[in-house]
N, CA, C, O and CB atoms as a CASP TS submission, in Angstrom:
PFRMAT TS
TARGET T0000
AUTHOR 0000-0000-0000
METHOD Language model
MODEL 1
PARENT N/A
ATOM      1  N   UNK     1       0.849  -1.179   0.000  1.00  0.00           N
ATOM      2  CA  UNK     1       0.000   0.000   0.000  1.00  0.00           C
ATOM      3  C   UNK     1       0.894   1.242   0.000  1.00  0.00           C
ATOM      4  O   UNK     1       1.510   1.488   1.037  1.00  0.00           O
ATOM      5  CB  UNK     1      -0.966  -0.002   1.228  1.00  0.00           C
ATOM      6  N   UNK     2       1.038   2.110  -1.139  1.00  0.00           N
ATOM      7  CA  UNK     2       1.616   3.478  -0.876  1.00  0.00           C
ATOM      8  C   UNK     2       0.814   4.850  -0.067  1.00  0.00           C
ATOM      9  O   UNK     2      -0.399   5.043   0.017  1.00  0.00           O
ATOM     10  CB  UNK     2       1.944   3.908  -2.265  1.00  0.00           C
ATOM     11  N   UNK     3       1.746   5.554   0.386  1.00  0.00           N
ATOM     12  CA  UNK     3       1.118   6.480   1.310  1.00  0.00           C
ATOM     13  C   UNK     3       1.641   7.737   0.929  1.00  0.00           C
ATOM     14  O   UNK     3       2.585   7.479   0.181  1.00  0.00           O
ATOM     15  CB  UNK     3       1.360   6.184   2.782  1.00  0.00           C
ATOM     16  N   UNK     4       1.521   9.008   1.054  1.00  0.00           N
ATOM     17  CA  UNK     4       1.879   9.642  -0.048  1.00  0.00           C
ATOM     18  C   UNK     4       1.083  11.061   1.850  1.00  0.00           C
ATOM     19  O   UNK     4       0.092  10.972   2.575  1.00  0.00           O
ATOM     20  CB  UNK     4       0.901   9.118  -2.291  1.00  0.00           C
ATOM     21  N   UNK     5       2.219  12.034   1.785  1.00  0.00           N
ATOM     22  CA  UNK     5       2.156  13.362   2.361  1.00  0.00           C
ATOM     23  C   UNK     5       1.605  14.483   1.670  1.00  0.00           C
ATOM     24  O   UNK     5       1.606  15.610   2.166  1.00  0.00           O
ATOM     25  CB  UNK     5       3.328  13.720   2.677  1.00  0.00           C
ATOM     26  N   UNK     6       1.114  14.207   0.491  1.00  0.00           N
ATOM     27  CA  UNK     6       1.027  15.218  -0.586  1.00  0.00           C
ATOM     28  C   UNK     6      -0.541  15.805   0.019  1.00  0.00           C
ATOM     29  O   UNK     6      -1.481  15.021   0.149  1.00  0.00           O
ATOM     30  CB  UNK     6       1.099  14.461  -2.419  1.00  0.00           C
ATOM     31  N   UNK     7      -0.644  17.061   0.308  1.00  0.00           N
ATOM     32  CA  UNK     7      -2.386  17.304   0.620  1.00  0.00           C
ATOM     33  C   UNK     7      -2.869  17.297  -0.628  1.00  0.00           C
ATOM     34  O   UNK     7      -4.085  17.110  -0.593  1.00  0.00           O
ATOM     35  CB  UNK     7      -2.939  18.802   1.398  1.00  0.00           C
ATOM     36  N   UNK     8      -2.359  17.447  -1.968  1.00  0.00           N
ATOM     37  CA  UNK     8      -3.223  17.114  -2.482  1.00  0.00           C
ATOM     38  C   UNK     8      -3.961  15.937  -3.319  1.00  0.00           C
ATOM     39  O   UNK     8      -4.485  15.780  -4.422  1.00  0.00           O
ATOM     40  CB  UNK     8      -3.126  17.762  -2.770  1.00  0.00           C
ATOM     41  N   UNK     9      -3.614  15.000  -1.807  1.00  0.00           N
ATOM     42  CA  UNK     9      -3.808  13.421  -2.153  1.00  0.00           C
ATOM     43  C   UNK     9      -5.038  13.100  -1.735  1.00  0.00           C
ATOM     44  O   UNK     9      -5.587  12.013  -1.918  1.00  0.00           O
ATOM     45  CB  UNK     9      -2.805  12.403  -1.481  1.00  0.00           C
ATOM     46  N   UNK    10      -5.821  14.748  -0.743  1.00  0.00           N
ATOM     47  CA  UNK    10      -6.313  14.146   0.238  1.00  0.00           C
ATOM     48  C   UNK    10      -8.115  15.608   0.357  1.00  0.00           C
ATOM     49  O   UNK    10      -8.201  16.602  -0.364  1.00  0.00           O
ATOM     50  CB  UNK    10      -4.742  14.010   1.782  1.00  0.00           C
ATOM     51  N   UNK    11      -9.165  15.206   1.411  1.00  0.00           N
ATOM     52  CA  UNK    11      -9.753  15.794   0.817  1.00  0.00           C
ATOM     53  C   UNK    11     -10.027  17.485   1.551  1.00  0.00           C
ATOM     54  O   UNK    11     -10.553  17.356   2.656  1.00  0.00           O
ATOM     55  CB  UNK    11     -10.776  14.866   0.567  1.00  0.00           C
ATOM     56  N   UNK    12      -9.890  18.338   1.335  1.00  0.00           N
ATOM     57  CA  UNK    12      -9.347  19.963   1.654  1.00  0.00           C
ATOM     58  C   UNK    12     -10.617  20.521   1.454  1.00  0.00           C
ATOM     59  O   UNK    12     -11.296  20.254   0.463  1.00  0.00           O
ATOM     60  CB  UNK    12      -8.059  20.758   0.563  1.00  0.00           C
ATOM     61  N   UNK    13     -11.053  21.457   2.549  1.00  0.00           N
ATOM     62  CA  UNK    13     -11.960  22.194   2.875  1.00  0.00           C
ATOM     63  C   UNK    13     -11.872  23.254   1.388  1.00  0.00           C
ATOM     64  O   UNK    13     -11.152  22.899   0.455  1.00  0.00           O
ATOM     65  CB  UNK    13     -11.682  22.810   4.463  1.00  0.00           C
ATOM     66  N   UNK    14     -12.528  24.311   1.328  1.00  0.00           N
ATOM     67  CA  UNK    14     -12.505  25.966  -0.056  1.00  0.00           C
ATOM     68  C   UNK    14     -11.691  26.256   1.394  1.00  0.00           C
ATOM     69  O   UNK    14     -10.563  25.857   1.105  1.00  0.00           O
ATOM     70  CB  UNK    14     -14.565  27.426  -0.844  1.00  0.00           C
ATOM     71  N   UNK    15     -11.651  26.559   2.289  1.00  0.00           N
ATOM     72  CA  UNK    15     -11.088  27.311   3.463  1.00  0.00           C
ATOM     73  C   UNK    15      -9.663  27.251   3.552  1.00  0.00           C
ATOM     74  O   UNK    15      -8.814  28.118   3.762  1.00  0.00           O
ATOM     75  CB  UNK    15     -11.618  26.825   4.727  1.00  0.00           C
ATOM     76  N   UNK    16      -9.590  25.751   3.293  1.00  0.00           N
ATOM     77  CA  UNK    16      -8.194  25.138   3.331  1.00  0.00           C
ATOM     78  C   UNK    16      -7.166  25.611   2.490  1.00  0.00           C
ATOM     79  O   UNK    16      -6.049  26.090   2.691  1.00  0.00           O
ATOM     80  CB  UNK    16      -8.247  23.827   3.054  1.00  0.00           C
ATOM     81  N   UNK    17      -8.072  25.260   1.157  1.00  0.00           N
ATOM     82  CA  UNK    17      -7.230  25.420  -0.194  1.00  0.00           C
ATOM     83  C   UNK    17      -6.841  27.051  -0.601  1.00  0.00           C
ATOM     84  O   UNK    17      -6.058  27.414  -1.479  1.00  0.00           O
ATOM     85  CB  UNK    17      -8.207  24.737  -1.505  1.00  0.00           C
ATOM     86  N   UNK    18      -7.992  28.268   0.728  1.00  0.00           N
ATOM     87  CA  UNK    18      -7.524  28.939   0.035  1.00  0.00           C
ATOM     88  C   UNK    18      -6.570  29.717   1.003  1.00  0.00           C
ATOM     89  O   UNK    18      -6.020  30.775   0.697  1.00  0.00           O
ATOM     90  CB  UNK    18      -8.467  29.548  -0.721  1.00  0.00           C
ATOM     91  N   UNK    19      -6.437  29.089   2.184  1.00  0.00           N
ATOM     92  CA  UNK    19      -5.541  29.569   3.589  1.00  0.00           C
ATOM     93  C   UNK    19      -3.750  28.974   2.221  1.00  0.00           C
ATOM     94  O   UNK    19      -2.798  29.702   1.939  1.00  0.00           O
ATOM     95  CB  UNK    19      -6.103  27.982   5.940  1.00  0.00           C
ATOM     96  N   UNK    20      -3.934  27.861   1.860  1.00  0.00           N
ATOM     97  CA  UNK    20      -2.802  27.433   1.104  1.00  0.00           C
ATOM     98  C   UNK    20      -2.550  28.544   0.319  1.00  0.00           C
ATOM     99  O   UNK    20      -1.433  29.009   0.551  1.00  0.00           O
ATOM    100  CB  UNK    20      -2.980  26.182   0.303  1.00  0.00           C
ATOM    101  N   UNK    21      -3.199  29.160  -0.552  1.00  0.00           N
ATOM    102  CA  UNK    21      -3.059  29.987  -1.816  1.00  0.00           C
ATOM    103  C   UNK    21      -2.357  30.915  -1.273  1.00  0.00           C
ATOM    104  O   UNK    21      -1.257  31.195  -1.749  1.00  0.00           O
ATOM    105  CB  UNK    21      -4.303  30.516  -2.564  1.00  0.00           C
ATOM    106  N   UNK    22      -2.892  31.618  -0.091  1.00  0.00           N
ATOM    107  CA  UNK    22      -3.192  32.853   0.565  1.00  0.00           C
ATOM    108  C   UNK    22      -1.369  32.508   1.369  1.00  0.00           C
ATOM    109  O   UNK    22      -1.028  33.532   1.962  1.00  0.00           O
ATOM    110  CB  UNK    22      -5.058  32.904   1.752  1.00  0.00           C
ATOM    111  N   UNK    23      -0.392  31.507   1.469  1.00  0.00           N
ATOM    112  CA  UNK    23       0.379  31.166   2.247  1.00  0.00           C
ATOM    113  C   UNK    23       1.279  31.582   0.716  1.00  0.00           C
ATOM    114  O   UNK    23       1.967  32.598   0.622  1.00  0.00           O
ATOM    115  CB  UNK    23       0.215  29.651   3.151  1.00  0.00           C
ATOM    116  N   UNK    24       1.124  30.722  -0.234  1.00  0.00           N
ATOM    117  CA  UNK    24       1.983  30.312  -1.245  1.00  0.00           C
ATOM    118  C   UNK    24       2.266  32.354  -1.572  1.00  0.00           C
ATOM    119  O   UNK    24       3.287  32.888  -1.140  1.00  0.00           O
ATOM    120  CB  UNK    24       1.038  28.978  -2.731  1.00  0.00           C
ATOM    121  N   UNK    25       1.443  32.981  -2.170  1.00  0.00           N
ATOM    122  CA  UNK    25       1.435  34.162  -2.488  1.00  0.00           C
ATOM    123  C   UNK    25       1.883  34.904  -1.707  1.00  0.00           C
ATOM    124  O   UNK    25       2.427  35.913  -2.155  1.00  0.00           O
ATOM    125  CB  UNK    25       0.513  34.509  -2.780  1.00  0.00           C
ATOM    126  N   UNK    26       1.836  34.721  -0.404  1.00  0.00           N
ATOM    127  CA  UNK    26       2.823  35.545   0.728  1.00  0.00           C
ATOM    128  C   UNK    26       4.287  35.116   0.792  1.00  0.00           C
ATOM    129  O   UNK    26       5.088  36.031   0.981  1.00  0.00           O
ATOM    130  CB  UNK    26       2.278  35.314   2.286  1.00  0.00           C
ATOM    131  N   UNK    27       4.830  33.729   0.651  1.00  0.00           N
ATOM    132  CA  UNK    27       5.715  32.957   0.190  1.00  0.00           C
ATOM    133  C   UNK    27       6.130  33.926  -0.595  1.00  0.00           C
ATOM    134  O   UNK    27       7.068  34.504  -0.045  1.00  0.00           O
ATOM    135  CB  UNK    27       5.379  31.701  -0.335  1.00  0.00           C
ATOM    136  N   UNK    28       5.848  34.426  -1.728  1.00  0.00           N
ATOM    137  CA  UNK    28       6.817  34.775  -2.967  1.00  0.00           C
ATOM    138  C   UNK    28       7.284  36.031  -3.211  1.00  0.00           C
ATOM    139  O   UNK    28       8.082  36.485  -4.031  1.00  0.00           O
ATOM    140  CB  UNK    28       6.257  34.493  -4.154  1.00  0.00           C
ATOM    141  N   UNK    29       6.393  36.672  -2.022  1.00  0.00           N
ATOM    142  CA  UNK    29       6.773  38.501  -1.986  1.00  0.00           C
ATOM    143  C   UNK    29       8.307  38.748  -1.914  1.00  0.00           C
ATOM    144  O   UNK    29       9.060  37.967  -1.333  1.00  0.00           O
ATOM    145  CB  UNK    29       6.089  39.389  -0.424  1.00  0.00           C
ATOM    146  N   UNK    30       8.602  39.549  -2.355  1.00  0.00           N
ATOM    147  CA  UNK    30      10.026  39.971  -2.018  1.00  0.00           C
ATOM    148  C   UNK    30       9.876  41.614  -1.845  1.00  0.00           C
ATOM    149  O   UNK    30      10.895  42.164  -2.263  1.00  0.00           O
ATOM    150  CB  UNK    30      11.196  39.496  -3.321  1.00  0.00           C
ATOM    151  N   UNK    31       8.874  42.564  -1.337  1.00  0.00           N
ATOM    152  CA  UNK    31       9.209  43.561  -1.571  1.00  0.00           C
ATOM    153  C   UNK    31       9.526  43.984  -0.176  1.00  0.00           C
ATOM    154  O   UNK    31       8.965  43.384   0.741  1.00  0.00           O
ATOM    155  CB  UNK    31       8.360  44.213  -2.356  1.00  0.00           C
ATOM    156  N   UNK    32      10.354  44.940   0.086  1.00  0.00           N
ATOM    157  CA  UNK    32      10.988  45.798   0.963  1.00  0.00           C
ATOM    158  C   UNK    32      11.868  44.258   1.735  1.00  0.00           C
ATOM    159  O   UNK    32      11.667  43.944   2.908  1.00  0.00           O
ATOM    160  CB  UNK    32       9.699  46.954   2.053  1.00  0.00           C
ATOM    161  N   UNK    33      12.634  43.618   0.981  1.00  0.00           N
ATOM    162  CA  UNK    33      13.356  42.425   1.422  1.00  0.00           C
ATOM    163  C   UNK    33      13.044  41.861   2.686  1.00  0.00           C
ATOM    164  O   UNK    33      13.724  42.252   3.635  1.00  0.00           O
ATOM    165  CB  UNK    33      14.669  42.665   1.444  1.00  0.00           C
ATOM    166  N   UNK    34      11.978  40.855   2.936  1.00  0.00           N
ATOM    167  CA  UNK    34      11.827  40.271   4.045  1.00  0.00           C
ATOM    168  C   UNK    34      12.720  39.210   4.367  1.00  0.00           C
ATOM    169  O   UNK    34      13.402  38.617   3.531  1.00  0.00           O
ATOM    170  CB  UNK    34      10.684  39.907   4.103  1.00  0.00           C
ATOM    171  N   UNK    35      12.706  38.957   5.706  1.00  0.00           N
ATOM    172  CA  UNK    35      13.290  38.010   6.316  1.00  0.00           C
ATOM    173  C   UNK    35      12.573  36.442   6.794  1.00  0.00           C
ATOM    174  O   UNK    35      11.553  35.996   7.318  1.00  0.00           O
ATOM    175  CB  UNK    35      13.716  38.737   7.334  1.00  0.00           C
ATOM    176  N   UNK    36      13.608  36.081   6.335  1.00  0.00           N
ATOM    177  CA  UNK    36      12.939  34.593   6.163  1.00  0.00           C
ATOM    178  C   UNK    36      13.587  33.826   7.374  1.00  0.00           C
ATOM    179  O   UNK    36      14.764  34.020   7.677  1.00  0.00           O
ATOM    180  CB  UNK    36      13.336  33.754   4.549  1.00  0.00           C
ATOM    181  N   UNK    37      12.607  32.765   8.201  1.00  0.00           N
ATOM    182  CA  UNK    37      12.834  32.521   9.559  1.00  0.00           C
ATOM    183  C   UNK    37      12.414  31.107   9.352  1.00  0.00           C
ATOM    184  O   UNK    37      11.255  30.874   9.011  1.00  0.00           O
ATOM    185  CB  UNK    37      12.041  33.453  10.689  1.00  0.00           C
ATOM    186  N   UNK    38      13.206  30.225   9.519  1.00  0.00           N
ATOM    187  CA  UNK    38      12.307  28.802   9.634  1.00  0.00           C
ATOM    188  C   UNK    38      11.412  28.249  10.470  1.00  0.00           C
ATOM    189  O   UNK    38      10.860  27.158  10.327  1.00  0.00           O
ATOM    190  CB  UNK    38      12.937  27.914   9.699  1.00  0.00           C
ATOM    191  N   UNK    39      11.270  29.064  11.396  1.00  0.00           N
ATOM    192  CA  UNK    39      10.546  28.655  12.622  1.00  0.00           C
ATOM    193  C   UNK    39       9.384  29.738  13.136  1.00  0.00           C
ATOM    194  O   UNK    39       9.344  30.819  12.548  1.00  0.00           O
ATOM    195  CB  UNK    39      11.659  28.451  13.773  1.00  0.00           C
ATOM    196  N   UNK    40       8.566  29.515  14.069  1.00  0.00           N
ATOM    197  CA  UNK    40       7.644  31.017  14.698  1.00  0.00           C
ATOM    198  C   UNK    40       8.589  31.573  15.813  1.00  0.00           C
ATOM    199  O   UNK    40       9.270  31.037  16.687  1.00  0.00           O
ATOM    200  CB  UNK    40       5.837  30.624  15.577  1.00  0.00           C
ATOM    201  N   UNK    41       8.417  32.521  15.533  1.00  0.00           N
ATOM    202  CA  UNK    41       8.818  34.024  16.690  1.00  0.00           C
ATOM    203  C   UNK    41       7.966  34.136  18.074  1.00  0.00           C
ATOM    204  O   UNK    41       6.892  34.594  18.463  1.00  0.00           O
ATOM    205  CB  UNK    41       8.369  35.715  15.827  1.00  0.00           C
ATOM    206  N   UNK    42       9.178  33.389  18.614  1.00  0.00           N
ATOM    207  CA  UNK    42       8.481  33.414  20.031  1.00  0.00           C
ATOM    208  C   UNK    42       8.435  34.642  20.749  1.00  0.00           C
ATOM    209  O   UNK    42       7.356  34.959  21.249  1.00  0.00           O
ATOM    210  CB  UNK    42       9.114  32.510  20.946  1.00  0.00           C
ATOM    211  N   UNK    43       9.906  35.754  20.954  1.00  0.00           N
ATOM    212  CA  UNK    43       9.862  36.825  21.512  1.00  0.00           C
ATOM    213  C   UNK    43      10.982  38.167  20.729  1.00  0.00           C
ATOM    214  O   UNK    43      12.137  38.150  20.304  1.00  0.00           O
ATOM    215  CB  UNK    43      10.155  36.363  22.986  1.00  0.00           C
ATOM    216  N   UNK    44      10.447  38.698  20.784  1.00  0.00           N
ATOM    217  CA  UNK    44      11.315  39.425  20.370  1.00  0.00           C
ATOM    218  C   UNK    44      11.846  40.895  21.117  1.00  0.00           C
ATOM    219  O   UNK    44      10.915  41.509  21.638  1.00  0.00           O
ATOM    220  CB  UNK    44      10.850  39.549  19.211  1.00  0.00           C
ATOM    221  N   UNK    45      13.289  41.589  21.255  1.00  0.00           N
ATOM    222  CA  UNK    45      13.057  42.372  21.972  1.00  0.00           C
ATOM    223  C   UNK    45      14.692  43.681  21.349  1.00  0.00           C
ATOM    224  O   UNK    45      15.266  43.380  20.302  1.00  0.00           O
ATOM    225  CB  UNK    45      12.873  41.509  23.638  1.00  0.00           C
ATOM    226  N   UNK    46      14.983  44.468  21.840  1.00  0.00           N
ATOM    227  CA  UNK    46      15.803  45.808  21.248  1.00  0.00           C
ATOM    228  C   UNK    46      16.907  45.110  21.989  1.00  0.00           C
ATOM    229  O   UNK    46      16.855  44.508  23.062  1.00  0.00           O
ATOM    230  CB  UNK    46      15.334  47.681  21.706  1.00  0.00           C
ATOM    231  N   UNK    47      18.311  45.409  20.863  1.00  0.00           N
ATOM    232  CA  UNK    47      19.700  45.181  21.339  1.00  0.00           C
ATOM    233  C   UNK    47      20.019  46.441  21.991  1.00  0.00           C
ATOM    234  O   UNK    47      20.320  47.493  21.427  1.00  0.00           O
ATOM    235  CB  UNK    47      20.753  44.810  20.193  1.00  0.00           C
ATOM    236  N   UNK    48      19.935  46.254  23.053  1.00  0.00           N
ATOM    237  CA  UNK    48      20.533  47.384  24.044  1.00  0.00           C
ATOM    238  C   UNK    48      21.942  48.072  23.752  1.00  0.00           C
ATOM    239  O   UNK    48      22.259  49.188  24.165  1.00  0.00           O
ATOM    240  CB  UNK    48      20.700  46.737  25.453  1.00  0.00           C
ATOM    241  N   UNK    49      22.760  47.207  22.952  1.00  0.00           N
ATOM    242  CA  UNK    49      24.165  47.764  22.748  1.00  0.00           C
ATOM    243  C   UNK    49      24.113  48.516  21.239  1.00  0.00           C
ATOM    244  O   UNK    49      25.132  49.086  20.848  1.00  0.00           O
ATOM    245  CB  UNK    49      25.391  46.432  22.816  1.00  0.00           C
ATOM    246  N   UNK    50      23.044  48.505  20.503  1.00  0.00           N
ATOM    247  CA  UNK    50      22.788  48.700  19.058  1.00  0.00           C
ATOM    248  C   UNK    50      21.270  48.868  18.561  1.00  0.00           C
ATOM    249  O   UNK    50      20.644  47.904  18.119  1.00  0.00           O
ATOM    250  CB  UNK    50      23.378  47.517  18.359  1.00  0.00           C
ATOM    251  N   UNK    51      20.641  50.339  18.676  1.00  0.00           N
ATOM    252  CA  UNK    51      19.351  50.843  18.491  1.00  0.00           C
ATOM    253  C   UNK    51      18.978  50.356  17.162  1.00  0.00           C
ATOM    254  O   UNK    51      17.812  50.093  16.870  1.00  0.00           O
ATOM    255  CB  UNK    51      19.262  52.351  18.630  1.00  0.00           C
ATOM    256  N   UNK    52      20.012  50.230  16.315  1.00  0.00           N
ATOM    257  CA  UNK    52      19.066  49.559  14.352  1.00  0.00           C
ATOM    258  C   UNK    52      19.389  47.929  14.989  1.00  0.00           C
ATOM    259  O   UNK    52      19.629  47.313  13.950  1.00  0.00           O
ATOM    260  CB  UNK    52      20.466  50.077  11.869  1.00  0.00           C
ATOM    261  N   UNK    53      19.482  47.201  15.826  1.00  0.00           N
ATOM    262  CA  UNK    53      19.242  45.946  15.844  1.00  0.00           C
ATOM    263  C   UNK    53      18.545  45.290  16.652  1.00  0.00           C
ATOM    264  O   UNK    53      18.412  45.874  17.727  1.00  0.00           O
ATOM    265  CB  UNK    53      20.066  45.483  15.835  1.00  0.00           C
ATOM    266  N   UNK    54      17.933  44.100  16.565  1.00  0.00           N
ATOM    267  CA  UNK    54      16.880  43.147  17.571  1.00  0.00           C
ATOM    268  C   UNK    54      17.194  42.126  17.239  1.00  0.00           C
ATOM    269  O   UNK    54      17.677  41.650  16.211  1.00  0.00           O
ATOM    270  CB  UNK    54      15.329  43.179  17.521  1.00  0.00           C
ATOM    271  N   UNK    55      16.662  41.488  18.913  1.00  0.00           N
ATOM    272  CA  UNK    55      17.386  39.939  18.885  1.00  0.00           C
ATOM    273  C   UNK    55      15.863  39.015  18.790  1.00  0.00           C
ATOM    274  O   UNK    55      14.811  39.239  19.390  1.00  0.00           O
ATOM    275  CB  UNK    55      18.549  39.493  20.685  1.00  0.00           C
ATOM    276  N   UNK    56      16.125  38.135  18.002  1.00  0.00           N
ATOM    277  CA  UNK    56      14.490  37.198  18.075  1.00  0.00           C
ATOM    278  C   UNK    56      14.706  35.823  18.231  1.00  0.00           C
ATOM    279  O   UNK    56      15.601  35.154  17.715  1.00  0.00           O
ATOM    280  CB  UNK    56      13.472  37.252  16.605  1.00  0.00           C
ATOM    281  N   UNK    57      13.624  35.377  19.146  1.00  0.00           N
ATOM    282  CA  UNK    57      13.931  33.771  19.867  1.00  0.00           C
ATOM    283  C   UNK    57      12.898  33.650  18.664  1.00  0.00           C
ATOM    284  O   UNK    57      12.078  34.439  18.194  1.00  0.00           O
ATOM    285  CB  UNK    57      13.488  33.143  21.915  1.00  0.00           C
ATOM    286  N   UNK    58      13.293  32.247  18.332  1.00  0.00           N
ATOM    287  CA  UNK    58      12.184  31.187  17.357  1.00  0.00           C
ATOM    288  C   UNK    58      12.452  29.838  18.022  1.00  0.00           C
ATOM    289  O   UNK    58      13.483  29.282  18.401  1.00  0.00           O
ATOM    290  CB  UNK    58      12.586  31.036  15.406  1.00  0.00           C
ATOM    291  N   UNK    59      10.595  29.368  18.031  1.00  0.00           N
ATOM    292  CA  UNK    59      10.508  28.207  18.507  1.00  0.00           C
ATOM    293  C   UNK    59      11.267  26.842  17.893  1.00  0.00           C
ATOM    294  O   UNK    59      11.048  25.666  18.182  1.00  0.00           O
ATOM    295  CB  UNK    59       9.254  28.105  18.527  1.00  0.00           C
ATOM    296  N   UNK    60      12.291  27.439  16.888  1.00  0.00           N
ATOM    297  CA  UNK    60      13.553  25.930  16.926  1.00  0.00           C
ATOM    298  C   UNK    60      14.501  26.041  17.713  1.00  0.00           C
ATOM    299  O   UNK    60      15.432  25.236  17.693  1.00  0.00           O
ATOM    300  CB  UNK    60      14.452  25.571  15.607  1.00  0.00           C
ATOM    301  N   UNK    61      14.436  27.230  18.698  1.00  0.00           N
ATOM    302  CA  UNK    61      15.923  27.160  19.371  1.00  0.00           C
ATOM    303  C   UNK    61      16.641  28.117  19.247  1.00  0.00           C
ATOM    304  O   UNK    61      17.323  28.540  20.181  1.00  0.00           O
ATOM    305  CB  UNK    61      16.750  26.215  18.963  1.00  0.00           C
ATOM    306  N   UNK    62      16.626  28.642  18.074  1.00  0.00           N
ATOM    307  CA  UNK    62      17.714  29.614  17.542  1.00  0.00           C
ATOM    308  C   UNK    62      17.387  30.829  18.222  1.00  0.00           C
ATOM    309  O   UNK    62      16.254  31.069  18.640  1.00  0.00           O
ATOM    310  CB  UNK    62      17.747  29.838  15.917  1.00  0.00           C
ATOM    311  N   UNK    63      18.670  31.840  18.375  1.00  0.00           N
ATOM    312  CA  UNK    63      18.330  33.348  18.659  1.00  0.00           C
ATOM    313  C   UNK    63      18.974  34.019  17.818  1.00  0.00           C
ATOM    314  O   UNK    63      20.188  33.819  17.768  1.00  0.00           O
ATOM    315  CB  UNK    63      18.640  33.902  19.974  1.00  0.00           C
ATOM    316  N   UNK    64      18.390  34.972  16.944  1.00  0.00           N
ATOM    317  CA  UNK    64      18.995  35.656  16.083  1.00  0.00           C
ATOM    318  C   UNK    64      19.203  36.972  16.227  1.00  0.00           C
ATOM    319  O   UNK    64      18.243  37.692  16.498  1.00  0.00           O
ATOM    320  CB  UNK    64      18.510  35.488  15.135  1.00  0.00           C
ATOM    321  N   UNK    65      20.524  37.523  16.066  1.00  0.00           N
ATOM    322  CA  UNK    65      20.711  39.223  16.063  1.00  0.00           C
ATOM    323  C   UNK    65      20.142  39.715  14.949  1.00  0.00           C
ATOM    324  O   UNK    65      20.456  39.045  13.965  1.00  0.00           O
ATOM    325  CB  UNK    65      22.227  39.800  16.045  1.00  0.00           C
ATOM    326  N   UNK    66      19.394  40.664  14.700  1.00  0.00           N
ATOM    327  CA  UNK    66      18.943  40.964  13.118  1.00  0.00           C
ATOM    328  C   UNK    66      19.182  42.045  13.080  1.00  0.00           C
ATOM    329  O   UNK    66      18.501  42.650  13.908  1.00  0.00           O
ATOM    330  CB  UNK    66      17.568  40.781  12.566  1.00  0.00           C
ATOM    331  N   UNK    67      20.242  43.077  12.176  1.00  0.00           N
ATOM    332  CA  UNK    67      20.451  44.039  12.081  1.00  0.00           C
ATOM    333  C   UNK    67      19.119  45.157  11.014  1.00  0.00           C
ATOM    334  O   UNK    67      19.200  44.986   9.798  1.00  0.00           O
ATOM    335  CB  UNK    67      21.825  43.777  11.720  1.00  0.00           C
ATOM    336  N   UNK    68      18.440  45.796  11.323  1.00  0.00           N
ATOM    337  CA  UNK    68      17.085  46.157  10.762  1.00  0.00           C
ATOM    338  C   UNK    68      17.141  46.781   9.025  1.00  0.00           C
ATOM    339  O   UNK    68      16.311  46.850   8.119  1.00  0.00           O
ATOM    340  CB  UNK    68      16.446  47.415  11.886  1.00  0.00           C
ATOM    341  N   UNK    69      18.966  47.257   9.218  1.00  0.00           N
ATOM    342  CA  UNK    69      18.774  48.122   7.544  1.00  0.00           C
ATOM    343  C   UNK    69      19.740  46.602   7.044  1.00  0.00           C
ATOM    344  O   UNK    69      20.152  46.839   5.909  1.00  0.00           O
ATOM    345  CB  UNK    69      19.878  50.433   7.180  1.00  0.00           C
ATOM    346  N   UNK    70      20.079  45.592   7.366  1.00  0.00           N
ATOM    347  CA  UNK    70      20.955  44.837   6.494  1.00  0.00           C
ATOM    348  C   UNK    70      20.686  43.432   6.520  1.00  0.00           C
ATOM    349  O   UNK    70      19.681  43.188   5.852  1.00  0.00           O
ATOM    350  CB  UNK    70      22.323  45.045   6.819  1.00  0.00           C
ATOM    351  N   UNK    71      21.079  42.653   6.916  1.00  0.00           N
ATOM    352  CA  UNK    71      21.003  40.942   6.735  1.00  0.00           C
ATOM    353  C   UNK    71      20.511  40.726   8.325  1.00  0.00           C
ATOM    354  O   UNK    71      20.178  41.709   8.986  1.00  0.00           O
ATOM    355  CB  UNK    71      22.835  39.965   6.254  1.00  0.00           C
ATOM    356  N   UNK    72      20.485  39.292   8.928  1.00  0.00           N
ATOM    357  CA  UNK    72      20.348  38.226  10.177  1.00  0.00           C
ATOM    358  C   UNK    72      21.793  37.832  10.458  1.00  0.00           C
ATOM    359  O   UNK    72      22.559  37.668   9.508  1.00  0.00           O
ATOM    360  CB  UNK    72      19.377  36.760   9.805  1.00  0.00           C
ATOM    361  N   UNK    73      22.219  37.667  11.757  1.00  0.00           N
ATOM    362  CA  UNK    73      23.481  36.811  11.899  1.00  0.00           C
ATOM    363  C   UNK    73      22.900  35.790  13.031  1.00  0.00           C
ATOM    364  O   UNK    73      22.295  36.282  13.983  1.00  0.00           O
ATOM    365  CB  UNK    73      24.993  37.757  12.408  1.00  0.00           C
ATOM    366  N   UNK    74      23.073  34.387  12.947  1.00  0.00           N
ATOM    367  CA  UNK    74      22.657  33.485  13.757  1.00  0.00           C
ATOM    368  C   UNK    74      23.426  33.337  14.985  1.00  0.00           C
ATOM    369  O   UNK    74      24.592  33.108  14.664  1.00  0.00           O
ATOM    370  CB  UNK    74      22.581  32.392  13.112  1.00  0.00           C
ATOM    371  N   UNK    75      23.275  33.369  16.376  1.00  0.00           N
ATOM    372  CA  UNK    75      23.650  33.051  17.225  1.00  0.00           C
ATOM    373  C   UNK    75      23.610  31.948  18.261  1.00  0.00           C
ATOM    374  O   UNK    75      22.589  31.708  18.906  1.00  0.00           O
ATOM    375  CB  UNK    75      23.531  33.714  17.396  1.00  0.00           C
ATOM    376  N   UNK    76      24.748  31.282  18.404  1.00  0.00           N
ATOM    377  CA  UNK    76      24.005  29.708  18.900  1.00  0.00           C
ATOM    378  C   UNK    76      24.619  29.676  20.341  1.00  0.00           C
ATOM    379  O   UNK    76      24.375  28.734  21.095  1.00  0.00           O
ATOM    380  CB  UNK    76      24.564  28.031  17.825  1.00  0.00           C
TER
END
């Protein structure tokens, strides 16, 4: 018997399919360069040593410095 993860193997609410759409199309934005996080944002709060930067916990563990006008640097 094959088994297959694919949702669209399987049977999806209009609600569902269009929470998906509504994900995929936010997925592809690139304007004013967002930051891409693999995980949810548990807290976030101001680098006290550096006013353009913030540090953000995500529920994988990670804490990231994020400098606000430039890139993320990961901190482990």
């Amino acid at each position: 018997m094959s088994r297959s993860n694919d949702p669209g193997h399987y049977f999806q609410t209009s609600a569902s399919l269009a929470t998906g759409e509504r994900k995929a199309a936010k997925a592809k934005n690139k304007h004013g360069k967002p930051i891409k996080l693999p995980s949810k944002i548990l807290a976030v709060c101001e680098d006290p040593s550096d006013e353009r930067a913030i540090f953000v916990a995500e529920a994988a563990g990670e804490l990231r410095r994020v400098v606000l006008e430039v890139r993320l640097e990961t901190i482990h």
